[in-house]
C-alpha positions as CSV (number, residue, x, y, z in Angstrom):
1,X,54.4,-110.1,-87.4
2,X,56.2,-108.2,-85.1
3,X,59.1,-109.3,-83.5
4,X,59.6,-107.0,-80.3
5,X,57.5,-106.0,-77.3
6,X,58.5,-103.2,-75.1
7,X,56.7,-102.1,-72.2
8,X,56.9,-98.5,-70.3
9,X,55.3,-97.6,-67.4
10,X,53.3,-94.5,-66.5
11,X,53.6,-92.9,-63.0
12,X,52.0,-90.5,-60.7
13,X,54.4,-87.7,-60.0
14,X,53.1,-87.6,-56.5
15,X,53.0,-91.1,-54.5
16,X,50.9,-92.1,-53.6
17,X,48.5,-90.4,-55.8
18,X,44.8,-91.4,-55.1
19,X,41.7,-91.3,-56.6
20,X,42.2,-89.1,-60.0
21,X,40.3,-90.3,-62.4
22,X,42.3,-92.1,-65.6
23,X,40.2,-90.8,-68.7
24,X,41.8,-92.4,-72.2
25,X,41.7,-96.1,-71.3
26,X,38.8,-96.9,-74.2
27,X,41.3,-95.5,-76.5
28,X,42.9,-98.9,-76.5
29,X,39.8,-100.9,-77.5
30,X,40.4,-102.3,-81.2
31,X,43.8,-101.2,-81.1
32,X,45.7,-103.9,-82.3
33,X,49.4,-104.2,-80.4
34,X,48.9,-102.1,-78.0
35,X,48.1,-103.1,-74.1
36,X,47.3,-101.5,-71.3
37,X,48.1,-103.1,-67.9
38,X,47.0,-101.5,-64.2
39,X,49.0,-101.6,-61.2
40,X,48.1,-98.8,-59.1
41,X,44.3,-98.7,-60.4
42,X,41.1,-99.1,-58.7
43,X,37.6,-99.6,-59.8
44,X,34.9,-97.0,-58.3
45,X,31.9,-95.2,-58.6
46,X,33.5,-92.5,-60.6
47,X,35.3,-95.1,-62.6
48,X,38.9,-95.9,-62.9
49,X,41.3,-93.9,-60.5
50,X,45.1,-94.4,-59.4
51,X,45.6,-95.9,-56.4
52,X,49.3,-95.1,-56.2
53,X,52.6,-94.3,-58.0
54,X,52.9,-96.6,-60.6
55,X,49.6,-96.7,-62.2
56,X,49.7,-97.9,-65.9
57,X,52.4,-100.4,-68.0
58,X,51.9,-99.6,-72.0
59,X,53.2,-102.2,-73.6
60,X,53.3,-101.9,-77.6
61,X,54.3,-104.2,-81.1
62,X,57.3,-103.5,-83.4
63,X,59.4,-105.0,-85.9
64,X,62.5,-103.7,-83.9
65,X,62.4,-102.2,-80.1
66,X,63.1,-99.0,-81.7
67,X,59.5,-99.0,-83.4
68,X,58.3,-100.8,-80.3
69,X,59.2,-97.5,-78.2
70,X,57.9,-95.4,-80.7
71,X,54.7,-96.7,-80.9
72,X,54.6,-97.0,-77.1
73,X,55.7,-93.3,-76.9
74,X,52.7,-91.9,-79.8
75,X,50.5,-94.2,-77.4
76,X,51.3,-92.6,-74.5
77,X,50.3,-89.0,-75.6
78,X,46.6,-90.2,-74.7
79,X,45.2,-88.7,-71.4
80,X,45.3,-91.3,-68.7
81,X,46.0,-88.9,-66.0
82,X,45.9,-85.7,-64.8
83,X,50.0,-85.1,-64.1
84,X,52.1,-87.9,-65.5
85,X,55.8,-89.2,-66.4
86,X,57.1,-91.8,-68.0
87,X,60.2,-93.8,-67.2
88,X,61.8,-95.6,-69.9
C-alpha cells in the first residue's frame, strides 16, 4: 500500500488562459493512484476548457515521495493542454 501522496499542479503559461480545450482527462479512468483535480476548469459545449492559470492538481501513489513524484511526473506527459508547465 503506498505510503506517500504528492500532488503537482499544472498551469497555463498565460493567465488567465480561457477556453482551450483539455484533451487527456479519460486517461485517468481505471488508473489506480492517480487523480486528477480541476481548479481553473469549466464545463462547455466543446467539453472541458481552462478557465484560468492554475488548471489541473495531479496527485499520484508511492511507496516514498520520490516514487510519488515520479509517477506524478510519467503522468503528466499526457496532453491536458495545449502550452503547459508544471511547478513542483
Amino acid at each position: 500500500m503506498p505510503a506517500v501522496c504528492g500532488s503537482w499542479p499544472v498551469m497555463a503559461i498565460r493567465y488567465p488562459m480561457k477556453g482551450y480545450v483539455i484533451n487527456g482527462l479519460e486517461k485517468f479512468n481505471g488508473k489506480d493512484g492517480y487523480y486528477c483535480f480541476h481548479a481553473g476548469t469549466k464545463l462547455t459545449d466543446k467539453g472541458i476548457v481552462t478557465n484560468g492559470g492554475r488548471v489541473l492538481g495531479v496527485d499520484s501513489q508511492g511507496a516514498t515521495l520520490k516514487e510519488a513524484r515520479a509517477n506524478a511526473y510519467e503522468d503528466n506527459g499526457m496532453d491536458h493542454l495545449r502550452e503547459q508547465i508544471h511547478a513542483s
